[in-house]
N, CA, C and O of each residue as an XYZ file, in Angstrom:
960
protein
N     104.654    104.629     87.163
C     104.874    105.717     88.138
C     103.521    106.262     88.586
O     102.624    106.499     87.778
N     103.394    106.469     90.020
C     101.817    106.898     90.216
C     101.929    108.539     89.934
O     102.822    109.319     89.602
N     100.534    108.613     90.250
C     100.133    110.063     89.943
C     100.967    111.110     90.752
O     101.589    112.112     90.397
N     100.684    110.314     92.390
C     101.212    111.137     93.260
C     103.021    111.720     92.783
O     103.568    112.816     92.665
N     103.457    110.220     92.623
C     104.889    110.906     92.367
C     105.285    111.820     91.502
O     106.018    112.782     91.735
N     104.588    111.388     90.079
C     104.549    112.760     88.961
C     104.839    113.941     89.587
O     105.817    114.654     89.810
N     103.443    113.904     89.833
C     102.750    115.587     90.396
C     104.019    116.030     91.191
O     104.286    117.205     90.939
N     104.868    115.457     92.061
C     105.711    115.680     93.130
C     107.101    116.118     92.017
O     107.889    117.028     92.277
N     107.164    115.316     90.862
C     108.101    115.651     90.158
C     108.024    117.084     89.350
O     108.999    117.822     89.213
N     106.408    117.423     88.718
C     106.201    118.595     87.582
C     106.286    119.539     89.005
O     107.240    120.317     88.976
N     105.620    119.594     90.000
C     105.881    120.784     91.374
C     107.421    120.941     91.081
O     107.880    121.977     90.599
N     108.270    119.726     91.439
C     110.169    120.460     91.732
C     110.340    120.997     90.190
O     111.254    121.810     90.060
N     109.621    120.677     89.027
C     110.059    121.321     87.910
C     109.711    122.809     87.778
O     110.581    123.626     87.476
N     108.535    123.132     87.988
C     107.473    124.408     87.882
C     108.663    125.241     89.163
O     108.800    126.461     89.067
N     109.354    124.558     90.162
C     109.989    125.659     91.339
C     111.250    125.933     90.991
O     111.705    127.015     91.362
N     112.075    125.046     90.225
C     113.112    125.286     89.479
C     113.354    126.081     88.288
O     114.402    126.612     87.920
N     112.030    126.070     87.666
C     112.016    126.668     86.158
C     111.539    128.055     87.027
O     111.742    129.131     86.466
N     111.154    128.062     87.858
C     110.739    129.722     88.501
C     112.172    130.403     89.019
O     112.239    131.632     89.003
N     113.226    129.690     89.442
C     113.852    130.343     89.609
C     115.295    130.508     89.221
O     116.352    130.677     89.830
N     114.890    130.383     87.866
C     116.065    130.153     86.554
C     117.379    129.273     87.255
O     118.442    129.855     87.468
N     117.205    127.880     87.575
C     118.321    126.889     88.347
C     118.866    126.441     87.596
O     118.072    125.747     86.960
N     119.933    126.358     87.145
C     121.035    125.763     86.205
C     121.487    124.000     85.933
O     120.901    123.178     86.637
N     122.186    123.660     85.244
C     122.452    122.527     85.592
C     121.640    121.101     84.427
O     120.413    121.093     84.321
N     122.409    120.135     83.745
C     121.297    118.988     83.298
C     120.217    118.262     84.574
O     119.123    117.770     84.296
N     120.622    118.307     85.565
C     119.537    117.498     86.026
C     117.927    118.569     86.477
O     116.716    118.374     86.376
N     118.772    119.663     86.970
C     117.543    120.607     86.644
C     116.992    120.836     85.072
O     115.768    120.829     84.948
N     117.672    121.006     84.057
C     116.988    120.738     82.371
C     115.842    119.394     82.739
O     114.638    119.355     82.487
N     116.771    118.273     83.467
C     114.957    116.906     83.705
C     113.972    117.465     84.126
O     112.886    117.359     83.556
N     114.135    118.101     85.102
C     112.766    118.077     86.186
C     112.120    118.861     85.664
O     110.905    118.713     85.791
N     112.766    120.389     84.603
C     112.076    121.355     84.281
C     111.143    120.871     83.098
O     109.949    121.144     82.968
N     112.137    119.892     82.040
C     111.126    119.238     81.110
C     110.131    118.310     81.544
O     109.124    118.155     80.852
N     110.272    117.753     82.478
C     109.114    117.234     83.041
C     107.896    117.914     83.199
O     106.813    117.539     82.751
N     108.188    119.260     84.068
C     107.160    120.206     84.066
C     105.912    120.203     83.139
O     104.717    119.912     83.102
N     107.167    120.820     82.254
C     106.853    121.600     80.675
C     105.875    120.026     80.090
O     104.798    120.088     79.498
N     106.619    118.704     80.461
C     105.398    117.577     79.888
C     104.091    118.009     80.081
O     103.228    118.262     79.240
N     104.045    118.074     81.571
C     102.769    117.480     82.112
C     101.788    118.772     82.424
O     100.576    118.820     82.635
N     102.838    119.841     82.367
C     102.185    121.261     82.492
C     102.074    121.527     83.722
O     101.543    120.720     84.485
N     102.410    122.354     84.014
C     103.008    123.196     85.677
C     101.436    123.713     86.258
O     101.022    123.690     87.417
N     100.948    124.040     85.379
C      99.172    125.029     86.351
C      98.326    123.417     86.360
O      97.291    123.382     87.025
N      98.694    122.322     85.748
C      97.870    121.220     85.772
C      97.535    120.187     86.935
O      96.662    119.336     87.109
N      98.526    120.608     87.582
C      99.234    119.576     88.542
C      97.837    119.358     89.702
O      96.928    120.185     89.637
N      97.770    118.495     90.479
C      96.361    118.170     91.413
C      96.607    119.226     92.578
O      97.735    119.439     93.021
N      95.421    119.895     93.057
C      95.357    120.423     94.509
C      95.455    119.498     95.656
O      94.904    118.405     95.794
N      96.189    120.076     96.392
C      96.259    119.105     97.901
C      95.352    119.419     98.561
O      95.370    118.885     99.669
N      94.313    120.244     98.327
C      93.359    120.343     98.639
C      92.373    118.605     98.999
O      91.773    118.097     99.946
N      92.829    118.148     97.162
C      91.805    116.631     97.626
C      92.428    115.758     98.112
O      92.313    114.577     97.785
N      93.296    116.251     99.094
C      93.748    114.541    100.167
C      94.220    115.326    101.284
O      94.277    116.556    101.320
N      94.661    114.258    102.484
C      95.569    115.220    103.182
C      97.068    114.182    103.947
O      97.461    113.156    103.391
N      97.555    114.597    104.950
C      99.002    113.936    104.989
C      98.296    112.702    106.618
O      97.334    112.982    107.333
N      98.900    111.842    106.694
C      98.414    111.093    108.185
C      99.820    110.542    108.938
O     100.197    109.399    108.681
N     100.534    111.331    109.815
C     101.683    110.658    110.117
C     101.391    108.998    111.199
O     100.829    108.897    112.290
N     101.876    108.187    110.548
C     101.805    106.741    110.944
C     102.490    106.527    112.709
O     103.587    106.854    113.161
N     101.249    105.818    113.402
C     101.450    105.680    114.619
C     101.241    104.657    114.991
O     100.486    103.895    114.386
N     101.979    104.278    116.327
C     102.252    102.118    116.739
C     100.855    102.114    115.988
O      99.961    102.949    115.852
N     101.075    100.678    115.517
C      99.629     99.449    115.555
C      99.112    100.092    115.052
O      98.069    100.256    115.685
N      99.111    100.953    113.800
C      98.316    101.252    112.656
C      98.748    100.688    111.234
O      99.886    100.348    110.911
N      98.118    100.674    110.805
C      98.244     99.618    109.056
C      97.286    100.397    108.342
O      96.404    101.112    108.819
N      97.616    100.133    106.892
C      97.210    100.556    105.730
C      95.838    100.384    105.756
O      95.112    101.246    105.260
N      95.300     99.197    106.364
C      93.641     98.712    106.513
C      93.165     99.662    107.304
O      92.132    100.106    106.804
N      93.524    100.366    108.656
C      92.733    101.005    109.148
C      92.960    102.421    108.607
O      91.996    103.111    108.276
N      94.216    102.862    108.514
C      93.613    103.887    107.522
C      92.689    103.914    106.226
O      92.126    104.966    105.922
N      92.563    102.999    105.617
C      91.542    102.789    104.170
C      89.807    102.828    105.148
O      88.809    103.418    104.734
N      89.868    102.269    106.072
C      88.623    102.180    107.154
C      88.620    103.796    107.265
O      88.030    104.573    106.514
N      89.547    104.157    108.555
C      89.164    106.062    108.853
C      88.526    106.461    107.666
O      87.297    106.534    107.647
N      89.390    106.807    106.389
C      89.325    107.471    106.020
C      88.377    107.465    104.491
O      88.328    108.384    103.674
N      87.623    106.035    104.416
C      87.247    106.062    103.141
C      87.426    105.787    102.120
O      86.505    105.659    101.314
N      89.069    105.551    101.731
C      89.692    105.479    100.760
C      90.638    103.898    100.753
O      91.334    103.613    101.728
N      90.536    102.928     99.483
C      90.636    102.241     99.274
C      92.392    101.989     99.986
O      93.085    102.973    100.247
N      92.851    100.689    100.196
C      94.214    100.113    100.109
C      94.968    100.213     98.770
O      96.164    100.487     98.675
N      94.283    100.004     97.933
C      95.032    100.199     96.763
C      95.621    101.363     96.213
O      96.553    101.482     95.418
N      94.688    102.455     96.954
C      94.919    103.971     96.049
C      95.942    104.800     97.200
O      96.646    105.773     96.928
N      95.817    104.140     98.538
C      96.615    104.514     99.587
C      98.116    104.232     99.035
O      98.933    105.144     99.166
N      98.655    102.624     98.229
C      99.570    102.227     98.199
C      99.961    103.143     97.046
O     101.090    103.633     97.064
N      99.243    103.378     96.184
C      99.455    103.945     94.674
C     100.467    105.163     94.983
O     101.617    105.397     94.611
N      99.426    105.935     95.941
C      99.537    107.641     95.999
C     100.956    107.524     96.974
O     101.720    108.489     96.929
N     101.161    106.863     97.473
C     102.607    107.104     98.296
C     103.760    105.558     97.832
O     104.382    104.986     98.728
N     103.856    105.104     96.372
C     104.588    104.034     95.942
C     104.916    103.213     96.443
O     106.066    102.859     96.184
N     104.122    102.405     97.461
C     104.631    101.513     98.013
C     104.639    100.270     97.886
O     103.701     99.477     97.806
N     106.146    100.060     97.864
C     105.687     98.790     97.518
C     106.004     97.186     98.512
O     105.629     96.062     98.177
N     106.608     97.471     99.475
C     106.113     96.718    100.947
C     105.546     97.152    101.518
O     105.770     98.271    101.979
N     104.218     96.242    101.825
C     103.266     97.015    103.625
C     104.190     97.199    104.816
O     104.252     98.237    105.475
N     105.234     95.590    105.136
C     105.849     95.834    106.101
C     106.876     96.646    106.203
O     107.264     96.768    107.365
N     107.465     97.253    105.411
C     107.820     98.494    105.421
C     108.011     99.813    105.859
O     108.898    100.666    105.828
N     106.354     99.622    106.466
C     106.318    101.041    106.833
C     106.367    101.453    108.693
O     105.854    100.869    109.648
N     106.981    102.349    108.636
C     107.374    103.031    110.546
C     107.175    103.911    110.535
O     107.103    104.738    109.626
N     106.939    103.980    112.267
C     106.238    105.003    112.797
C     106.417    106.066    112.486
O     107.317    106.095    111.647
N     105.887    107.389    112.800
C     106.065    108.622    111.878
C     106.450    108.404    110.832
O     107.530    108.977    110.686
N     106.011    107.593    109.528
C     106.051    107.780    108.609
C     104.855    108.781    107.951
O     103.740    108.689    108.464
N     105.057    109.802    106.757
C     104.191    110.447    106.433
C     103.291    109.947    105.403
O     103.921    109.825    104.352
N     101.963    109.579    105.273
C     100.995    109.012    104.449
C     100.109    109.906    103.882
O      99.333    110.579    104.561
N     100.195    109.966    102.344
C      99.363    110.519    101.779
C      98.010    110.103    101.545
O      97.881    109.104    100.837
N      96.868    110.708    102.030
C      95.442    109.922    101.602
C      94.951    110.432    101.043
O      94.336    111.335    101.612
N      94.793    110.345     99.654
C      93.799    111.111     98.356
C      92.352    110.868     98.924
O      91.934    109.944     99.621
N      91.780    111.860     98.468
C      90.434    111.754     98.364
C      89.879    111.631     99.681
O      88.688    111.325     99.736
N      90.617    111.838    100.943
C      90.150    111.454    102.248
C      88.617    112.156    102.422
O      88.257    113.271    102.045
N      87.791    111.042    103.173
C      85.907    111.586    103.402
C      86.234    112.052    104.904
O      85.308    112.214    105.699
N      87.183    112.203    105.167
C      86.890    113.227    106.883
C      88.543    114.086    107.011
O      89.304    114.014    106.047
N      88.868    114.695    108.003
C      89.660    115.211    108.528
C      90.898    114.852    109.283
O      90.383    114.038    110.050
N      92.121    114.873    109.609
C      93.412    114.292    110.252
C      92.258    113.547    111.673
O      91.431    114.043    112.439
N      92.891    111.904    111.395
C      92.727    111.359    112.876
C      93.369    112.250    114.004
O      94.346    112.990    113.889
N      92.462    111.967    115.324
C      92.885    113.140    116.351
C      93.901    112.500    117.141
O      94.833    113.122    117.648
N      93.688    110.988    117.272
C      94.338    110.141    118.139
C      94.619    108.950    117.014
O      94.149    108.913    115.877
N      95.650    107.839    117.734
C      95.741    106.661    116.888
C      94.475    106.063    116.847
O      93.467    106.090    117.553
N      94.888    105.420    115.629
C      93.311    104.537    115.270
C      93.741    102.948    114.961
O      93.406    102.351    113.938
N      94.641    102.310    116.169
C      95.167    101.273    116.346
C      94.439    100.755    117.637
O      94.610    101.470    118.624
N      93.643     99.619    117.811
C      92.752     99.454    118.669
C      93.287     98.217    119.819
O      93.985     97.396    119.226
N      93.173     97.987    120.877
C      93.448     97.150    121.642
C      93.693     95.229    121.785
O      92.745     94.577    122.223
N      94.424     94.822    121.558
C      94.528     93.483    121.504
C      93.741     92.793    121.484
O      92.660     93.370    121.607
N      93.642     91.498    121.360
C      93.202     90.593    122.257
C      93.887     88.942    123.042
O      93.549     87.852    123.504
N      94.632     89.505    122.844
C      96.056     88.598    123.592
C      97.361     89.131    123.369
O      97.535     89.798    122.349
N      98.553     88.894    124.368
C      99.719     89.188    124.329
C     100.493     89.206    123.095
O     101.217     90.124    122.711
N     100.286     88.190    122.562
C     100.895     87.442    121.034
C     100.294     88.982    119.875
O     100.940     89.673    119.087
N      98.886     89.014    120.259
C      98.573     90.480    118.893
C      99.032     91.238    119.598
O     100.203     91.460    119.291
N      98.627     91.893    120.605
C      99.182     92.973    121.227
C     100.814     93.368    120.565
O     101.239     94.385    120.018
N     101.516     91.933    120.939
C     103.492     92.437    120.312
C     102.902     92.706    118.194
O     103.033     93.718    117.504
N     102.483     91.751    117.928
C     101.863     92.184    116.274
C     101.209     93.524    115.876
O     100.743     93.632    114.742
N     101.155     94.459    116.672
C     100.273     95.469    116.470
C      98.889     95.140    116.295
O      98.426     94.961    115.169
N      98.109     95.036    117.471
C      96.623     94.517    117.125
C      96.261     93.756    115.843
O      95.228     94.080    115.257
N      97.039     92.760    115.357
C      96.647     92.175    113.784
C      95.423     90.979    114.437
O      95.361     90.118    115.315
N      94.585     91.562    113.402
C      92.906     90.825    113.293
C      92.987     90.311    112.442
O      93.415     90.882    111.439
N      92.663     89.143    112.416
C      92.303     88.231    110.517
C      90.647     87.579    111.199
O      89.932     87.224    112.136
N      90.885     87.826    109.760
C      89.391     86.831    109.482
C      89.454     85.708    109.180
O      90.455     85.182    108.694
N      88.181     85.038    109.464
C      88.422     83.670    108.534
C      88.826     83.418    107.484
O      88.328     84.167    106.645
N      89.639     82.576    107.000
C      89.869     82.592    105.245
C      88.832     81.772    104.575
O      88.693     81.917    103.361
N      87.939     80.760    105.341
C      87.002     80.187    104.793
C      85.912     79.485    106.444
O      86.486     78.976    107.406
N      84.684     79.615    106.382
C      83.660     79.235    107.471
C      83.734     77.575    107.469
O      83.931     76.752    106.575
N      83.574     77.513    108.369
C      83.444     75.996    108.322
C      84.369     75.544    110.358
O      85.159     76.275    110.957
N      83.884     74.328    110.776
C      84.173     73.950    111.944
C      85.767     73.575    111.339
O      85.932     73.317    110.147
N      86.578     73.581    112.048
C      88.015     73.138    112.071
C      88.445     71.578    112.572
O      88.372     71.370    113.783
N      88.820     70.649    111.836
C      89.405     69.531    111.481
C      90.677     69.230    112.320
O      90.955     68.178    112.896
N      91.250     70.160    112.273
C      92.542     69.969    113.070
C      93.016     71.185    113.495
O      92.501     72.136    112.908
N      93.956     71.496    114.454
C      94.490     72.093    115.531
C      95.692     73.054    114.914
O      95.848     73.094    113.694
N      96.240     73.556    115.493
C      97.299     73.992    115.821
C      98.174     73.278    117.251
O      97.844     73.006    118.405
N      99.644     73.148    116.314
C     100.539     71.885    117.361
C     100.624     70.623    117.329
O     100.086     70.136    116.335
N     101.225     69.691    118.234
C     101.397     68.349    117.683
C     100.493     67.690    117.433
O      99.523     67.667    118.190
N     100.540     66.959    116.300
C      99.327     65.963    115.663
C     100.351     64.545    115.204
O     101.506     64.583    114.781
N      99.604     63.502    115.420
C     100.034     62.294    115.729
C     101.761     62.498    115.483
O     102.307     62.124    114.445
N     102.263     62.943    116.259
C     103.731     62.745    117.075
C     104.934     63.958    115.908
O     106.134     63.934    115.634
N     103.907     64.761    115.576
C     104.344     65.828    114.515
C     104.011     66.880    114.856
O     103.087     66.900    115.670
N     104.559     68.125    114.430
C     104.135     69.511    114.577
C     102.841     69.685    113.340
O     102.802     69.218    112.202
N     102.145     70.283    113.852
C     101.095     70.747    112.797
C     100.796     72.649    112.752
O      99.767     73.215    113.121
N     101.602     73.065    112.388
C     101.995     74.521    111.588
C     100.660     75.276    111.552
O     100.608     76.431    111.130
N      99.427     74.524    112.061
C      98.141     75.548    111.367
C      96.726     74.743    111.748
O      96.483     73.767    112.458
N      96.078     75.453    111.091
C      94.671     74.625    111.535
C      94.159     74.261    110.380
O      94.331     74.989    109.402
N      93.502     73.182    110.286
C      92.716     72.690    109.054
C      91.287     72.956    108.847
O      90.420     72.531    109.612
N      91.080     73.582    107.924
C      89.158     73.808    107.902
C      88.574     73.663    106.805
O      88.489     74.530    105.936
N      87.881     71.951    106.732
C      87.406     71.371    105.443
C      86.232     72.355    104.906
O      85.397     73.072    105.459
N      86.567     72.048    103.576
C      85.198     73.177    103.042
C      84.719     72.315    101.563
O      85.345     71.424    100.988
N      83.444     72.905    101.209
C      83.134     72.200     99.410
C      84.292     72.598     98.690
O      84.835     73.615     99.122
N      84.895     71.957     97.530
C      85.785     72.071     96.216
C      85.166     73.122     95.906
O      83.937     73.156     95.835
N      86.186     74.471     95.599
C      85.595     75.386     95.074
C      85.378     76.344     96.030
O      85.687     77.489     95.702
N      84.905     76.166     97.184
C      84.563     77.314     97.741
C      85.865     78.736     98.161
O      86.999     78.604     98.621
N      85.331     79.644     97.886
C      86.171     80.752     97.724
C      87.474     80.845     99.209
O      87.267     80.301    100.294
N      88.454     81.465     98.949
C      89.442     81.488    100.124
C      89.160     82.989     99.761
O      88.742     83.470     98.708
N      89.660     83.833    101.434
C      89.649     85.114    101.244
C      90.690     85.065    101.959
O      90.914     84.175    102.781
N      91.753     86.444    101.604
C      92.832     86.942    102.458
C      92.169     87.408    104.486
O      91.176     87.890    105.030
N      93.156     87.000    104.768
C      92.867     87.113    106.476
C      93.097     88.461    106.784
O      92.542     89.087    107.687
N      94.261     89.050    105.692
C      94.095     91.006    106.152
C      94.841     91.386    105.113
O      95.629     90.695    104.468
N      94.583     92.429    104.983
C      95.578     93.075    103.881
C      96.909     93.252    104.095
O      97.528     93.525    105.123
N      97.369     92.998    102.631
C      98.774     92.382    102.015
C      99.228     92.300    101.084
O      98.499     92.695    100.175
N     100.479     91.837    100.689
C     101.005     91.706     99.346
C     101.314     90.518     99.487
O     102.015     90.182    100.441
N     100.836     89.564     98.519
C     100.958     88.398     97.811
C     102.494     87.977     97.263
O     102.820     88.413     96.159
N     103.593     87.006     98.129
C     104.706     86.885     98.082
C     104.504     85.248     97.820
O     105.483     84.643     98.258
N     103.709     84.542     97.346
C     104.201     83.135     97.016
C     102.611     83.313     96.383
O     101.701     84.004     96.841
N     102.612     82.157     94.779
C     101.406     81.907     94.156
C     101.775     81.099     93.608
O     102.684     81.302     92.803
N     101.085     79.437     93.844
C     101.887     78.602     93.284
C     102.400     77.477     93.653
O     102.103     77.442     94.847
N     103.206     76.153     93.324
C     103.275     75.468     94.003
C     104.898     75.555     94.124
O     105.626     76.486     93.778
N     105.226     74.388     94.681
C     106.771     74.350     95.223
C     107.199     74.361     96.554
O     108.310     74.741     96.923
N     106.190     73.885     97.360
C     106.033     73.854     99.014
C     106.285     72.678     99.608
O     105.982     72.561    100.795
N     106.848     71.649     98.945
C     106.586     70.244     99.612
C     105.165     69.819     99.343
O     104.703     70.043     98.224
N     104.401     69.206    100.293
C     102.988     68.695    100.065
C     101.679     69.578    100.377
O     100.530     69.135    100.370
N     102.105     71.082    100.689
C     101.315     71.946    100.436
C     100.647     72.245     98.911
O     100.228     73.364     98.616
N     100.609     71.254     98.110
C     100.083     71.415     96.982
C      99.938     73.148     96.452
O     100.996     73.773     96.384
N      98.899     73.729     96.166
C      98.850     75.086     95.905
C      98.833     75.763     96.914
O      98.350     75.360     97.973
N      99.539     77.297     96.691
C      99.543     77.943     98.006
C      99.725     79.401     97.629
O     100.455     79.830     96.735
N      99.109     79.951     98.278
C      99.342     81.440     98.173
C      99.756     81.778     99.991
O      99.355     81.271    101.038
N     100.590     82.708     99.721
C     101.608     83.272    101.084
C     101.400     84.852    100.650
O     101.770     85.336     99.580
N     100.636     85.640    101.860
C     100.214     87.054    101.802
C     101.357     87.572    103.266
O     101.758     87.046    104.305
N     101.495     88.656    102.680
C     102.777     89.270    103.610
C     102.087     90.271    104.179
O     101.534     91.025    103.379
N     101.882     90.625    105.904
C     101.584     91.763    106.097
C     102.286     92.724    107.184
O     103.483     92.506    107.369
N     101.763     93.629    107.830
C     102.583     94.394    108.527
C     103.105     93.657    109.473
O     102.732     92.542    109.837
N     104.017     94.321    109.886
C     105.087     93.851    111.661
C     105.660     92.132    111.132
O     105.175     91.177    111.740
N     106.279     91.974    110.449
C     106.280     90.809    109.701
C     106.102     89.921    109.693
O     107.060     89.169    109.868
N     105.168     89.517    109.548
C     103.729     88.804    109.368
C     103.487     88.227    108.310
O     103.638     88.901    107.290
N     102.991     86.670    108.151
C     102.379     86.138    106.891
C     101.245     85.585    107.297
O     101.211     85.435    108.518
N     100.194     85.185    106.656
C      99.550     84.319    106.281
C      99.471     83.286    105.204
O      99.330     83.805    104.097
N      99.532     81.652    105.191
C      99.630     80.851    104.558
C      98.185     80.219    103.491
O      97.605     81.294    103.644
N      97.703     79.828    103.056
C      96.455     79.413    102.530
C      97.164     77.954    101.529
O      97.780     77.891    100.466
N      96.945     77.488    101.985
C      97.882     75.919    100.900
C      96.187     74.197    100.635
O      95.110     73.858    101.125
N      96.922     73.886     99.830
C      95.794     72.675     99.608
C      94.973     73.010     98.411
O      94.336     72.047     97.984
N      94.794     74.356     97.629
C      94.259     74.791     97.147
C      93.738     74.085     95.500
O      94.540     73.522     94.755
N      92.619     74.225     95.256
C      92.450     74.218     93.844
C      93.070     74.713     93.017
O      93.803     74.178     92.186
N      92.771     76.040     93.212
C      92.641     77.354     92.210
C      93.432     78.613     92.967
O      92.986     79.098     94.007
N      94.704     79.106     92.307
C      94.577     80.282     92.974
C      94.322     81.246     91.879
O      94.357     81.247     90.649
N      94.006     82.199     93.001
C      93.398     83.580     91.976
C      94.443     84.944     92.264
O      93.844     86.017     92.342
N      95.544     84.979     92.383
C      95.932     86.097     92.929
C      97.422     85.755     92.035
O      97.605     84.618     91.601
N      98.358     86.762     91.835
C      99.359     86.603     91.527
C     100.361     86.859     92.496
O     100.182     87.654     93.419
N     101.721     86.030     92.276
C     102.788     87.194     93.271
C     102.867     88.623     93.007
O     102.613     88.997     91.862
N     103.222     89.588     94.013
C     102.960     90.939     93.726
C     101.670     91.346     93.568
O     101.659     92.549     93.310
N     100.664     90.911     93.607
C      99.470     91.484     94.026
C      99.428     91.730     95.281
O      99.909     90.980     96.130
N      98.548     93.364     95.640
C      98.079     93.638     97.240
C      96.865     93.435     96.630
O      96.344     93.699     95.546
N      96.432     92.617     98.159
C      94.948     92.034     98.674
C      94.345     92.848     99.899
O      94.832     92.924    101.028
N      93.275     93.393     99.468
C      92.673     93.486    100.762
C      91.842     92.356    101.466
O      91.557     91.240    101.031
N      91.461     93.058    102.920
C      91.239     92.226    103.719
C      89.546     91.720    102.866
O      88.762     92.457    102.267
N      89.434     89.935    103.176
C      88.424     89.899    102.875
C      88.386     89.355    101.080
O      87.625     88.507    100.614
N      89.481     90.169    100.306
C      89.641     89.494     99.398
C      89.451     88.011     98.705
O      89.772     87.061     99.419
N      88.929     87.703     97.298
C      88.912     86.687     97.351
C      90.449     86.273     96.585
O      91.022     87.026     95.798
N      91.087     84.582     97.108
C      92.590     84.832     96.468
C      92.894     83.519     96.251
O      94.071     83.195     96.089
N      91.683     82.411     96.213
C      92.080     81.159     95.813
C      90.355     80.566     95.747
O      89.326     81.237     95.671
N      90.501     79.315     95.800
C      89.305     78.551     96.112
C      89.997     76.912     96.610
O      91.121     76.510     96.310
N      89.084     76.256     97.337
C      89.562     75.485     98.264
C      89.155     74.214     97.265
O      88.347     74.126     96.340
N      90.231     73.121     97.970
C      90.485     72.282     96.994
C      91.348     70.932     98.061
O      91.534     70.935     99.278
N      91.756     69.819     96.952
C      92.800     69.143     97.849
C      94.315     68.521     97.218
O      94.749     67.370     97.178
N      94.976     70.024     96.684
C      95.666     69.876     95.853
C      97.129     69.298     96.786
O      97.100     69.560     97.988
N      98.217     68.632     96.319
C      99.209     68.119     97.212
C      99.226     67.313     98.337
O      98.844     66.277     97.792
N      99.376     67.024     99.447
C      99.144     65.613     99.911
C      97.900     66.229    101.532
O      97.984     66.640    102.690
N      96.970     65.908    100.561
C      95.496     66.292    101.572
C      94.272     65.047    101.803
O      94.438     64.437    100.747
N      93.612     64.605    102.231
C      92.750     63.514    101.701
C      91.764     64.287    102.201
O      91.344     63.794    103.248
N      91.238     65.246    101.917
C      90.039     65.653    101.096
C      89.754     67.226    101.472
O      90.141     67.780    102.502
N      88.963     67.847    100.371
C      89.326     69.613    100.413
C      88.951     70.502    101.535
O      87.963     70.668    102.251
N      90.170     71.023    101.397
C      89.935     72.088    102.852
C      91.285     73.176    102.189
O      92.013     73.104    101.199
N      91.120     74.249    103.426
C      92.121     74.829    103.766
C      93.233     74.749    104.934
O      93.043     75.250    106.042
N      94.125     74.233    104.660
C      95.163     74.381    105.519
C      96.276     75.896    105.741
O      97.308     76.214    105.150
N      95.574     76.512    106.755
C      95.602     77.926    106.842
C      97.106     78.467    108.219
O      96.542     78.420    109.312
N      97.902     78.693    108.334
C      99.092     79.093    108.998
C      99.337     80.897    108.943
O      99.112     81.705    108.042
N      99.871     81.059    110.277
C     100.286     82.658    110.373
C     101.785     82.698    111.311
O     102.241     82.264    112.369
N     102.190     83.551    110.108
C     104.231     83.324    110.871
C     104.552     84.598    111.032
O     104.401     85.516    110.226
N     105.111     84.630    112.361
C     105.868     86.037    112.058
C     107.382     85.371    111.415
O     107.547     84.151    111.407
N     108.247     86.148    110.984
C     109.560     85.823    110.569
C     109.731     84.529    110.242
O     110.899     84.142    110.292
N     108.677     83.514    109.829
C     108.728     81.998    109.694
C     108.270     81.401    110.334
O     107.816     80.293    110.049
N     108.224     82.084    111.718
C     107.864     80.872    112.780
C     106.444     81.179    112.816
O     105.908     82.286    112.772
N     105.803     79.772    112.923
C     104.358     79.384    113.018
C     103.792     80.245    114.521
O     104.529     80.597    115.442
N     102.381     80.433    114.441
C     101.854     81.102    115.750
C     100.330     80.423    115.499
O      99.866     80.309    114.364
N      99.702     80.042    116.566
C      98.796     79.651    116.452
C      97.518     80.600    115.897
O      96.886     81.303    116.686
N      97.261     80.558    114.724
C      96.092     81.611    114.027
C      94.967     81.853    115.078
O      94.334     82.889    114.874
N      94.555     81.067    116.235
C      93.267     81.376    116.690
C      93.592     82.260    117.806
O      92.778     82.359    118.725
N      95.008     83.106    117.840
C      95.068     84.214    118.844
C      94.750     85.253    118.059
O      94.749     86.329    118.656
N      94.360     85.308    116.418
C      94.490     86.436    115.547
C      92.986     86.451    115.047
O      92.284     87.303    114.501
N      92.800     85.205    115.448
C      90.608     85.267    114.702
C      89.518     85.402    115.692
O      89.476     84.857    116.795
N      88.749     86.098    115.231
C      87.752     86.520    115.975
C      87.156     85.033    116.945
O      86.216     85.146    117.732
C-alpha cells in the first residue's frame, strides 16, 4: 500500500474519531489512525494536485515537474498507465515548481501521433536499420530491424508497464512487450537477455534487455514493433 493511500486512510480515521462516528467500519479507519498516528500524517504542503489534460502522460509530468515516474505511480496507486483520463486528478509529491498553467502535451509530428497523443519514442538501440516496416519478400514485416553487437543494451522507447517478459511468441525468440498510454505497445523481441520483469514500470530510456539473436534471427539485432490495440504502425512515425 503506498504512502499516499495510508495517509488518505489515518486523515478519514483522525475525521471520524473527531466526530465520535459510530459503526465497525468506522472502529477500521479509526484504528488505523490510532496505528499510524493522526498529528503524523504528511503535509500537502510537499506536493500538489495536476488535473490530467489531452496528450499528457505520466513522462511529461515526471519532466514538468521534477519528480520521478515511479513515485508519480506510487503516490496515486496506479497500476495501468493506460488507464488514465482526462481530468483525472494527479498527485505529485515533492513537485520542484508550481500547477502547470496550460497543457504540457506538445504538438505532433504526423497524423498517426497526433490521434496517439503526441507519443515520442526513442530509439531502443542506435544503429542503421536492416529492414523496413511492411512487406518483405511477399510477407508482412510488423517492424523494423536494427542489427546491433550481442549484448548491447535495449532501452524502453517511453514509459510503461512491462506486460510480456519472456518467450512464447512464435520465432520472436525473447521479448519484452511495454504497454503505454492511449493503448499503445512497444515490442523489443530477438533478444539475449531480458532485464525487466512483467509488471515492472519502465521509464523512458530505460535499460530492459540486451540485444541478441534469440528465436529465428540470423544474426543479433533488435526487431522492434509499435501497436496500438495489436495492430502494427510503422515505428518511424513515433522516432525522432
Amino acid at each position: 500500500m503506498s504512502i499516499r493511500r495510508i495517509t488518505r486512510y489515518a486523515r478519514m480515521g483522525c475525521r471520524l474519531a473527531a466526530v465520535g462516528a459510530r459503526g465497525a467500519a468506522v472502529a477500521l479507519w479509526v484504528a488505523i489512525a490510532i496505528a499510524l498516528g493522526c498529528a503524523s500524517t504528511p503535509d500537502d504542503s510537499a506536493g500538489l494536485t495536476h488535473i490530467l489534460q489531452p496528450g499528457e502522460n505520466l513522462y511529461r509530468l515526471s519532466q514538468f515537474y521534477g519528480v520521478s515516474v515511479n513515485d508519480i505511480v506510487e503516490a496515486n496507486d496506479i497500476d495501468d498507465v493506460t488507464e488514465l483520463k482526462v481530468g483525472q486528478r494527479i498527485w505529485i509529491p515533492d513537485a520542484n515548481r508550481g500547477t502547470a498553467g496550460k497543457s504540457l502535451a506538445g504538438s505532433g509530428s504526423g497524423s498517426v501521433a497526433r490521434r496517439a497523443g503526441d507519443l515520442k519514442l526513442i530509439w531502443p538501440v542506435r544503429g542503421k536499420m536492416s529492414s523496413r516496416f511492411g512487406p518483405r519478400n511477399g510477407r508482412g514485416h510488423d517492424g523494423i530491424d536494427i542489427p546491433a553487437k550481442s549484448g548491447t543494451p535495449i532501452v524502453a522507447a517511453a514509459a510503461g508497464r512491462v506486460i510480456h517478459s519472456g518467450r512464447g511468441l512464435g520465432d520472436y525468440g525473447r521479448v519484452v512487450i511495454v504497454k503505454h498510454e492511449g493503448y499503445y505497445s512497444t515490442v523489443y523481441a530477438h533478444n539475449r537477455r531480458n532485464r525487466v520483469e512483467k509488471g515492472d514500470f519502465v521509464e523512458k530510456g530505460e535499460v530492459i534487455g540486451e540485444v541478441g539473436s534469440s528465436g529465428n534471427a540470423s544474426g543479433p539485432h533488435v526487431h522492434f514493433e509499435v501497436r496500438r490495440n495489436r495492430e502494427p504502425i510503422d515505428p518511424l512515425l513515433f522516432l525522432p
